[in-house]
MISE-555213 format. One record per residue: residue in one letter; z, x, y of N, C-alpha, C, O, CB in turn. Coordinates in steps of 0.1 Angstrom, whole numbers, padded with zeros to 4 digits, always signed. Glycine has a CB too. Example, Ala and Ser with C-alpha at 12.3 -4.5 7.8 and 13.67 -1.06 7.14 Angstrom:
BEGIN
A+0078+0132-0057+0078+0123-0045+0078+0132-0033+0085+0142-0033+0090+0113-0045/S+0071+0128-0022+0071+0137-0011+0079+0129+0000+0080+0134+0011+0057+0141-0006/
//
This chain:
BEGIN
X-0085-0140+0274-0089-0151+0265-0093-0164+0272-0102-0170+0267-0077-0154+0255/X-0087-0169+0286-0085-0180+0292-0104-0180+0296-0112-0189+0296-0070-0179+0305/X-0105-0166+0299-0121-0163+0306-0132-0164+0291-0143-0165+0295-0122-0142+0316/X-0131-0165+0281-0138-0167+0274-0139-0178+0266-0148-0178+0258-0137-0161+0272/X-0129-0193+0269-0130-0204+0263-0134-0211+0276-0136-0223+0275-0116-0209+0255/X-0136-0206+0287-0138-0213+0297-0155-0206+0293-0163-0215+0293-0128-0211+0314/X-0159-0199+0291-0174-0196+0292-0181-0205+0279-0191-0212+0280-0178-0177+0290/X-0170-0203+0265-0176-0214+0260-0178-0230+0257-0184-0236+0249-0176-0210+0253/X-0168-0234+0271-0166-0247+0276-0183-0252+0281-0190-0261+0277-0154-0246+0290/X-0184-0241+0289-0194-0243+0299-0211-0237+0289-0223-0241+0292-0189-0230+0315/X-0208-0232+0280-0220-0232+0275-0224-0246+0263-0235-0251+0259-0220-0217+0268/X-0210-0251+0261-0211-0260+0254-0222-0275+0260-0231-0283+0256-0197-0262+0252/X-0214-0271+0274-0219-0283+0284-0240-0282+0282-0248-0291+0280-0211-0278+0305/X-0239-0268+0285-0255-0264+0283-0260-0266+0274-0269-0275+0275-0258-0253+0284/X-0257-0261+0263-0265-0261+0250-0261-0275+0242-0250-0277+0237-0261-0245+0241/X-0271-0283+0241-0268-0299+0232-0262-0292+0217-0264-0281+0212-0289-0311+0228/X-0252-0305+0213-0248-0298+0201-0257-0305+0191-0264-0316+0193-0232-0300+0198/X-0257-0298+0178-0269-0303+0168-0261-0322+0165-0250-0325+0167-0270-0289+0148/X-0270-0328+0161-0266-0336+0158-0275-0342+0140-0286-0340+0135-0266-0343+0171/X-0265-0350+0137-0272-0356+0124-0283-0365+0123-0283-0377+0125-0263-0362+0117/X-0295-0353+0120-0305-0363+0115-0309-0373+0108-0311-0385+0112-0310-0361+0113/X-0311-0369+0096-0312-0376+0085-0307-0367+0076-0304-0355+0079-0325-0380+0082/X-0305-0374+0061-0301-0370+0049-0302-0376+0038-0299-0388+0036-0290-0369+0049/X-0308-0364+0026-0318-0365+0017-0305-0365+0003-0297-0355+0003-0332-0352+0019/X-0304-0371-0003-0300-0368-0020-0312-0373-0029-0319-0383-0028-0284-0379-0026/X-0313-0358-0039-0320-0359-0049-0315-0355-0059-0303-0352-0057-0329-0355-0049/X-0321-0355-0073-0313-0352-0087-0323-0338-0093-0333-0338-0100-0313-0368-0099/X-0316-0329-0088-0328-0312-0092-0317-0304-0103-0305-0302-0100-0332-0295-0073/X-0325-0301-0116-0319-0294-0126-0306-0298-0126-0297-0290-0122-0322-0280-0124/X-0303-0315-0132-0292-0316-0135-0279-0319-0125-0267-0319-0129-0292-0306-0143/X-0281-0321-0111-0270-0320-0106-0275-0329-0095-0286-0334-0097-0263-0305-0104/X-0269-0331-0087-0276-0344-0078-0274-0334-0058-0264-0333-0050-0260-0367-0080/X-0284-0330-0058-0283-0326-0042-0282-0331-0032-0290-0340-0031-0290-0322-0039/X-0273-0327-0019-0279-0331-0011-0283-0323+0000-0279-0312-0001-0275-0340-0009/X-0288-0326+0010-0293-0322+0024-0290-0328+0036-0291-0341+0038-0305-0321+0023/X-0287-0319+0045-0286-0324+0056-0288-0319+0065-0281-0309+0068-0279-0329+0058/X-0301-0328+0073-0304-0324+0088-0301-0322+0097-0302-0332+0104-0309-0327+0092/X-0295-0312+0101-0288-0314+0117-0297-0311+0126-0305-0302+0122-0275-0306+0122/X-0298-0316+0141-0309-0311+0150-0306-0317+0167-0301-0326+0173-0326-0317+0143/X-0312-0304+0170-0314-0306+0187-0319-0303+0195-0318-0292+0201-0308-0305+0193/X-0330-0316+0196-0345-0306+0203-0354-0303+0192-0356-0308+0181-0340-0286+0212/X-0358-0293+0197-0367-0285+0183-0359-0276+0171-0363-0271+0160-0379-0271+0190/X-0346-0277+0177-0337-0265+0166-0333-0277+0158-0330-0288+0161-0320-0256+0173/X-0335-0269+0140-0332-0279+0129-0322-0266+0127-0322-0254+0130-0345-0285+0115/X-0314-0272+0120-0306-0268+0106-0302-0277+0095-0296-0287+0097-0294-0263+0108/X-0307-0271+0083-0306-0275+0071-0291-0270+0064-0287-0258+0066-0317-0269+0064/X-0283-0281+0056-0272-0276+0045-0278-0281+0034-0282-0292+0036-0258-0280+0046/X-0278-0278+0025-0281-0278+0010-0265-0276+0001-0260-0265+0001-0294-0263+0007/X-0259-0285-0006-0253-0286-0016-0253-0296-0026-0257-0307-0024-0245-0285-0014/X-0248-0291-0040-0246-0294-0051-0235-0304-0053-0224-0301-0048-0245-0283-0057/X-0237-0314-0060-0230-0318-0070-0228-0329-0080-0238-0336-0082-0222-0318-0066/X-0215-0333-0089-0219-0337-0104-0223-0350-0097-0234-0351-0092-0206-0338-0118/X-0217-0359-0096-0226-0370-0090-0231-0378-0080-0225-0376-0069-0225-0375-0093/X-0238-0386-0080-0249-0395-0064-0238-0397-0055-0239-0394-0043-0258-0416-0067/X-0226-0403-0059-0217-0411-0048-0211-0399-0045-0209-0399-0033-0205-0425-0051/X-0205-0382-0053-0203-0373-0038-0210-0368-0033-0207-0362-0023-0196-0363-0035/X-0222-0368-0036-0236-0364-0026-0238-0371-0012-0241-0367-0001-0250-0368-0034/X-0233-0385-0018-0239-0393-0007-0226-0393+0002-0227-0393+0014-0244-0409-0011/X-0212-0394-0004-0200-0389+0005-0201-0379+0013-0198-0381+0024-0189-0386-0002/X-0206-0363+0009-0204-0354+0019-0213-0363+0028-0207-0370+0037-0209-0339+0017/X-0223-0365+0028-0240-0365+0042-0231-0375+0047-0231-0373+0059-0263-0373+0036/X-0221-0387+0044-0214-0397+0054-0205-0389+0061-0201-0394+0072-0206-0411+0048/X-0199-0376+0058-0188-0370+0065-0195-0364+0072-0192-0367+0083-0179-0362+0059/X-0205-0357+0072-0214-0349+0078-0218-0356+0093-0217-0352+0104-0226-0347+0070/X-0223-0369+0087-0230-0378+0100-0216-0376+0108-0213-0366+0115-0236-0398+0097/X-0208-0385+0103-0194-0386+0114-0192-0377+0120-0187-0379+0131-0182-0387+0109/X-0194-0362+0114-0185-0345+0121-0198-0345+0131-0193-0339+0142-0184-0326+0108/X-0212-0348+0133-0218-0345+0139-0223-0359+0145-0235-0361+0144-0225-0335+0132/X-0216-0367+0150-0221-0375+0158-0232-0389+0154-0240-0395+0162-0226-0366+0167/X-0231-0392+0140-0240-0400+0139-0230-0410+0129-0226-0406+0118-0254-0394+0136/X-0228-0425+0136-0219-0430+0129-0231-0445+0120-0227-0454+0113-0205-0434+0141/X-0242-0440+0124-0250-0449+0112-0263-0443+0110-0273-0444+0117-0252-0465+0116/X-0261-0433+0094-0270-0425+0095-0280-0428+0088-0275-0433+0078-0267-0413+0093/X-0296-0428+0086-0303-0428+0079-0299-0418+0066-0296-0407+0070-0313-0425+0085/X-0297-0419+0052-0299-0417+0038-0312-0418+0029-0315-0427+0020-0290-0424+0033/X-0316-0409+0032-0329-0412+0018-0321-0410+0005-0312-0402+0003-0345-0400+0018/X-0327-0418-0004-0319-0413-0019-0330-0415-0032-0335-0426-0036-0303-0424-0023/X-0333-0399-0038-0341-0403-0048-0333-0402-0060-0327-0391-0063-0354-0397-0050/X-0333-0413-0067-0326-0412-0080-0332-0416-0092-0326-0415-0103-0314-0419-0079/X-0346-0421-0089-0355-0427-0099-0369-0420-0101-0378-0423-0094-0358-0442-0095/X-0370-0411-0109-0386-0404-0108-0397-0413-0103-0400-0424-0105-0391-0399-0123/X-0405-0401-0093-0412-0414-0086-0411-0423-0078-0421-0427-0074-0415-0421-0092/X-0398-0428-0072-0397-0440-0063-0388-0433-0058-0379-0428-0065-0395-0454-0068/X-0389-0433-0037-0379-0433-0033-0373-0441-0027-0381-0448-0020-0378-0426-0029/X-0357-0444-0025-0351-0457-0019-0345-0451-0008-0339-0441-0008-0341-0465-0028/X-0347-0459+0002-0338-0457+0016-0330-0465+0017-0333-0476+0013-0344-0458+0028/X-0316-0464+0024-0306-0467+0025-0299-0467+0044-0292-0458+0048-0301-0460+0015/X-0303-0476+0051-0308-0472+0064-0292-0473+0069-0290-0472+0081-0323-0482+0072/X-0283-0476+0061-0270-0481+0068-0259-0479+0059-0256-0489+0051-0271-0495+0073/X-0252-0468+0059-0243-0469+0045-0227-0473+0050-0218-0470+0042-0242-0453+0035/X-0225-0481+0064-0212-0487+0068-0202-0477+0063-0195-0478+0053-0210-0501+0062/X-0205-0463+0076-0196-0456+0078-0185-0463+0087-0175-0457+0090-0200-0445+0082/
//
């Protein structure tokens, strides 16, 4: 076991960990989404969840930044058909 947390010590060192890009909340069929970019390098990953409303949408994407290294994250937020508002600092 000791030989395999030491290999993934060392691959850790190698491979950058994703970090938080940006993060999108929108309001699709009734429920308020959100998204979030994680990335490193050219590697993205996307999370996509649901829920009832804007402020825990926008709560997870602030936990998210934090778990992944970004303690002042860009938020896009559309909540108004048609107009989107950015929120470049939500004083995590």
């Amino acid at each position: 076991m000791k030989n395999i947390d030491k290999l993934l010590i060392e691959a850790a060192k190698i491979i950058p960990a994703l970090k938080f890009n940006v993060g999108f909340v929108s309001f699709e069929n009734g429920k308020w989404m959100s998204v979030t970019r994680l990335q490193n390098g050219s590697r993205e990953q996307d999370f996509i969840s649901y829920h009832s409303t804007k402020d825990e949408a926008i709560n997870e994407l602030k936990e998210l930044a934090v778990k992944y290294g970004n303690t002042d994250p860009a938020i896009i937020i559309d909540d108004i058909p048609g107009v989107i508002s950015y929120e470049p600092s939500l004083n995590i």
